[in-house]
Every structure is written in structure tokens, then in C-alpha cells.
N, C-alpha and C positions, 0 to 999 in steps of 0.2 A: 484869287489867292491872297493870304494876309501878308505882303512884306511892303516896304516903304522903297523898293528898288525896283525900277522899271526895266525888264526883260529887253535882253536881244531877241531880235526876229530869229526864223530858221538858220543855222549859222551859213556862213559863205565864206567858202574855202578860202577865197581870196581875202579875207580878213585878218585882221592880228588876233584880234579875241573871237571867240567859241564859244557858243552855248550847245550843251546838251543834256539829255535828261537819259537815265540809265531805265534802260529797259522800254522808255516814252515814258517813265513815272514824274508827273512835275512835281512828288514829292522828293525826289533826288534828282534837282536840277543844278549845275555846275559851271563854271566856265572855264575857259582854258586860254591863257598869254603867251602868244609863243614870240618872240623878237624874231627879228630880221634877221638878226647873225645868228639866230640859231638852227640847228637839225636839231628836233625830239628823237633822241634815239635812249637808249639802255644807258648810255651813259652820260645823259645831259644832268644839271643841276635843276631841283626843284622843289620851289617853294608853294605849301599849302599855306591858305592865306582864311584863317574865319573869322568873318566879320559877328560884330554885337550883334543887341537886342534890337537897331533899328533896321539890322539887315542888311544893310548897303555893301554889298559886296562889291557891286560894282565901282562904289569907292576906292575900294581896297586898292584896285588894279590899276583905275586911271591915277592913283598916288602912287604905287609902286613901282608903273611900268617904267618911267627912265632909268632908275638903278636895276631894273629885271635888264634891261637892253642891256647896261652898262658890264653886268656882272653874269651876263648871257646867264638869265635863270627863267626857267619857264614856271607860271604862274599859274595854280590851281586854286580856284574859290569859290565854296560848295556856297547855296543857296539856303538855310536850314529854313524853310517857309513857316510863317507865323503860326499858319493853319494844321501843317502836317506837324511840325518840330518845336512848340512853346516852348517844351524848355530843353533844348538840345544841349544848352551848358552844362546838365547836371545827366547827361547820355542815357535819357530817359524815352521808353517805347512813345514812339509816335502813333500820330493816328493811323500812318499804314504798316504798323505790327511790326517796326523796326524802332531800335534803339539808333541814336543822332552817332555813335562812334559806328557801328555796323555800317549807316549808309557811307561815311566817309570809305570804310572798307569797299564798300562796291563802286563808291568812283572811282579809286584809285582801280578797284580791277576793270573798268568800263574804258578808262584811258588806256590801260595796258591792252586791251581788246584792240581799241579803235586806233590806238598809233601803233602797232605791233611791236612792243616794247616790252622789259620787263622794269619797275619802279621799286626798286630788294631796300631802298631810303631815301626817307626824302626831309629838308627843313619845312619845319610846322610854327608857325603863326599865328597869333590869336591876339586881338583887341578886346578889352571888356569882356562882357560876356565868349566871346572869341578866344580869350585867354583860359578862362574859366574850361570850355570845353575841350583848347588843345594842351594843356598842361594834366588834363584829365584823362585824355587818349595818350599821353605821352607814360602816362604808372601803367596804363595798362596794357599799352603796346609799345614797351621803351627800345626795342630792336629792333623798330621800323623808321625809329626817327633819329637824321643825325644831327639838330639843333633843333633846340626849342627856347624860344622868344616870345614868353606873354609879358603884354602890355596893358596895364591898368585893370588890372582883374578887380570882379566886386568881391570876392573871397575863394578859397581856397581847400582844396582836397590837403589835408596833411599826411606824413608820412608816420599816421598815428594806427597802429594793428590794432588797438584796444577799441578805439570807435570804430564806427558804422561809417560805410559811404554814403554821402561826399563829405560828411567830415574830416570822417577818417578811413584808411585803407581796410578795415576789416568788412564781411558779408554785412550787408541788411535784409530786409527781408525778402526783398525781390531782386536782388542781385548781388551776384559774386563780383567781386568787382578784378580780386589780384586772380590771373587765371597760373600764375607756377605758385610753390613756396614764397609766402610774402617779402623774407630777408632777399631770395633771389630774385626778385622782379625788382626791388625796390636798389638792388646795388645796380641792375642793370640801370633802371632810370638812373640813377647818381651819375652815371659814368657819361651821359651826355650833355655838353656844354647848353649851359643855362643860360638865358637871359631874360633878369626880372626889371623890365621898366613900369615906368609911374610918371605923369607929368609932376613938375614942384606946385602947379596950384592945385591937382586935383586932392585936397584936404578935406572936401564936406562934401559929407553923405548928401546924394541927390535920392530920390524915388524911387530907383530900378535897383539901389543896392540893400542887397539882403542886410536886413537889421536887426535880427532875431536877436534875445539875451541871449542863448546858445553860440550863435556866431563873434556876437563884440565882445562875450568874456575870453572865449577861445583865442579872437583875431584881430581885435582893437575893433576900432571903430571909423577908419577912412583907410582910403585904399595903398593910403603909402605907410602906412601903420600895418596893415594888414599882411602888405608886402615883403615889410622886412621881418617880421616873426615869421612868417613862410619862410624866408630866406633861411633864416637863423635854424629853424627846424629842421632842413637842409643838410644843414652844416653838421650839426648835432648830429641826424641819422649816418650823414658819410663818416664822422670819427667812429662811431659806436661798430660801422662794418669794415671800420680801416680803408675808407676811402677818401680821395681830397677832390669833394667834386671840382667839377670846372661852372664856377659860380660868379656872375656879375649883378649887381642889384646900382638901377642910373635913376637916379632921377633927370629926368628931362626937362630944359631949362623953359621959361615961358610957355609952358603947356599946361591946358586944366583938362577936363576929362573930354578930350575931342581926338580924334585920329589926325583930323587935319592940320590941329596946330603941334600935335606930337610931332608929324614930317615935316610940317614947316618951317617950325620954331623950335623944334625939340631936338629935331637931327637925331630924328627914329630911324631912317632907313640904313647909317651903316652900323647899327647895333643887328638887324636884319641881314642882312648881305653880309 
């Protein structure tokens, strides 16, 4: 398989973290964080966690698990494989005939299978590309999630009906993207508290961010430019529906575009939690 993260073995119950793959497809392969103090029941907290373009999800988890313990949150972090999901940020059909927001839908029902639970919300996460995909899954399934925290996204779905998706929220040719009335999807997303981080060095375009003229007339040209016109667009669509979203836009102090100095130096994790 294409990813840069090296698999757990068959999981052991006796473990903290969990690997499984829904159905045994290892193009929907997953892990699951459960802390010590917690029971996974219906009513536990939890955080879905998608990693970039290098994949490391396992990253994700060994940075996030002390504040997961601390704030009893159980941690769910899909695998989107290089091979099956290239480009899961933009929730596009895979090579096993799924779209990258649908397999998340079957983890989340794979978990509710396997811990006999029910999962009716959960906080969604997303770094880089990560962002890119859970800020995406957030317009189109904004009743499923009750926080949404991307971080250093390479650009942005706007809350534009006139463009096409991923630009913008109207159809393109091979997908619908808003599935109610676009004003009522789009107020429902408004209504959940936002958080748009960026480190303060990540300022210049590296190679994995989209550089099209279409995008940097649209969206600037680095990611903390990018950010805050998303932001601002935000704002704009919650007056135009009389709403006042719940909006925070941080730059994070001594962080450029890395996860790991976002948590270490940036003090990502209680924007998170």
C-alpha cells in the first residue's frame, strides 16, 4: 500500500490504540484511541482526527493522546491510502468505487457495529490536507459534527452557490455536493463552532499546495492568506442568513507548516479539545 505510516499489527484488545479495516478492506483502514479512563459507550466524546498528504496518522494519535486521556476523548483516525484515496481532500471516488467522505461514513458505522454504540456527533479534525477534507465533510454533513478544527489547509471549499465544487458549493459534473437546499445546509454548517488555525511561519507555498490562477485569484496565495478570506466568507454568508457563526481564526506561534511544531510550539491541542 502507498502511505508513509507504518501499520499496527492485528489489533490486541489489550492495547490502547486499534487497528481495523471495515469489511477487511485495507482501503478503509482506521484506528481507534481509547484512554484508560474511558468507557466507549453512546455517550463518550469523540474526536475524528485526518491526517495530510504524508499520511501519518499515526502521528496524529501519538501527539494527541495525552490531551485525548486528559479530556477523556476517544480518537478515531481513518488511514485515506495513497493507492486507494490520492485525493481524499477533494472527496473524490477511490479506486474501490467509494468517495473518501462515504468511507469515513462507514467507519464511523463499523465502530458503532464493533463497540455497540450509537456515534449521532462527533468533533472533526483535519491538518493540511486533513483540513481540506474535514471542513469539506463538515458543508456536507454539517448535523453530524459538533466541532470543526482545520488546520493549515492548502485551500478551501467556499460557501460560493455560483461555483462548482471544491471551489464552490454549487454541482459540478460529477457530483452534487450540498444534498438539502443550499441556504439550509450552509446555515446548518454556520452554526457549528469553527476553528481555523495556521502556524505564523507557514507563509510560502511549498509543492503540495494547489497553485492554480483559479485558486490564488480566488484565495491569495499562502495558507494564512487563504485562511482568512475563508474566514471572512464565513462571516459574510452568517450575516446574509442572520447568523453569527461561532468563529475563531489563531495563528499559532513558532509553527510553519508541520503538525508537530503546531502541538509543540503552537499550542494546537486546546484549540482541539
Amino acid at each position: 500500500m502507498g502511505n508513509s505510516d507504518t501499520l499496527l499489527d492485528t489489533p490486541n484488545t489489550h492495547e490502547e490504540v486499534l487497528q481495523f479495516q471495515v469489511g477487511g478492506l485495507s482501503s478503509q483502514t482506521y484506528r481507534v484511541f481509547i484512554p484508560n479512563n474511558c468507557t466507549f459507550n453512546s455517550n463518550s466524546s469523540v474526536l475524528v482526527c485526518i491526517h495530510g498528504i504524508s499520511r501519518r496518522s499515526k502521528e496524529q494519535i501519538q501527539l494527541l493522546r495525552k490531551d485525548a486521556k486528559e479530556n477523556s476523548t476517544i480518537l478515531i483516525a481513518p488511514l485515506f491510502d495513497s493507492h486507494y484515496h490520492p485525493s481524499y481532500q477533494r472527496h473524490k471516488i477511490g479506486v474501490d468505487g467509494q468517495r473518501s467522505d462515504q468511507v469515513l461514513n462507514n467507519i464511523i458505522a463499523d465502530v458503532e457495529q464493533r463497540f455497540d454504540l450509537r456515534i449521532e456527533q462527533f468533533d472533526l479534525f483535519g491538518f493540511s490536507g486533513g483540513a481540506q477534507f474535514a471542513h469539506r465533510y463538515a458543508l456536507r454533513y454539517p448535523k453530524k459534527i459538533s466541532k470543526l478544527i482545520c488546520c493549515a489547509a492548502g485551500w478551501y471549499t467556499f460557501p460560493d452557490s455560483q461555483l462548482a465544487f471544491p471551489y464552490g458549493i454549487a454541482a459540478n459534473n460529477d457530483l452534487k455536493f450540498m444534498l438539502d437546499p443550499a441556504d439550509e445546509q450552509l446555515a446548518a454548517f454556520l452554526k457549528i463552532p469553527i476553528t481555523i488555525a495556521v502556524g505564523e511561519y507557514d507563509k510560502h507555498p511549498d509543492p503540495s499546495i494547489n497553485r492554480t490562477k483559479k485558486v490564488n485569484k480566488q484565495q491569495g496565495f499562502n495558507r494564512i492568506e487563504r485562511a482568512a478570506r475563508w474566514a471572512n466568507a464565513l462571516l459574510e454568508q452568517g450575516e446574509r442568513l442572520g447568523l453569527k457563526p461561532q468563529l475563531r481564526f489563531v495563528l499559532l506561534p513558532q509553527s510553519s507548516h508541520s503538525f508537530t511544531e503546531c502541538v509543540s510550539y503552537g499550542r494546537l491541542s486546546p484549540y482541539i479539545f
